[in-house]
C-alpha positions as CSV (number, residue, x, y, z in Angstrom):
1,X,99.4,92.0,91.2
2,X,100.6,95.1,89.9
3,X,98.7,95.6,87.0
4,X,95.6,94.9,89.2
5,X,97.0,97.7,91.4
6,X,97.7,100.2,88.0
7,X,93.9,99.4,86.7
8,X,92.9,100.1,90.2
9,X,94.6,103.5,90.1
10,X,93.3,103.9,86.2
11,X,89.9,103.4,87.7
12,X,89.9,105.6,90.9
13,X,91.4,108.5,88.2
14,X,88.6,107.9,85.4
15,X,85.7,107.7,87.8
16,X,86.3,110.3,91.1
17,X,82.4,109.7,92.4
18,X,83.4,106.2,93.1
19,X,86.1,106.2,94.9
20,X,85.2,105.8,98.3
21,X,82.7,102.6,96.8
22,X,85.5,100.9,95.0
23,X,88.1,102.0,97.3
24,X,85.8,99.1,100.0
25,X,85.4,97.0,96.9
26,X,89.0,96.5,96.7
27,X,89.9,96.6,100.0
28,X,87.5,93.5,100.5
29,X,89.3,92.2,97.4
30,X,92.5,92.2,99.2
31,X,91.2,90.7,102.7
32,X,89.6,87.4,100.3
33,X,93.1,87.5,99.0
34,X,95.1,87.2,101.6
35,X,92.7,85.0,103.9
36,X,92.8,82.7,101.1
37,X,96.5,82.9,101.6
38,X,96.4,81.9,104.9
39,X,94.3,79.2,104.5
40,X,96.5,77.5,101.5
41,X,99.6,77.7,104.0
């Protein structure tokens, strides 16, 4: 999880015109993640 966040942060710093785009990509990442989550328990 927090190498995922670091690559993230690697990503948003190497490519600035796509932050706002990956910024929703990983946000939607994170809400598959934790509604997963729920579902398992």
């Amino acid at each position: 999880m927090f190498s995922l966040i670091t690559l993230f942060v690697a990503i948003l710093i190497f490519t600035p015109l796509d932050t706002i785009f990956l910024f929703i990509c990983f946000y939607f990442l994170t809400l598959i993640m934790f509604s997963s989550i729920n579902i398992i328990l």
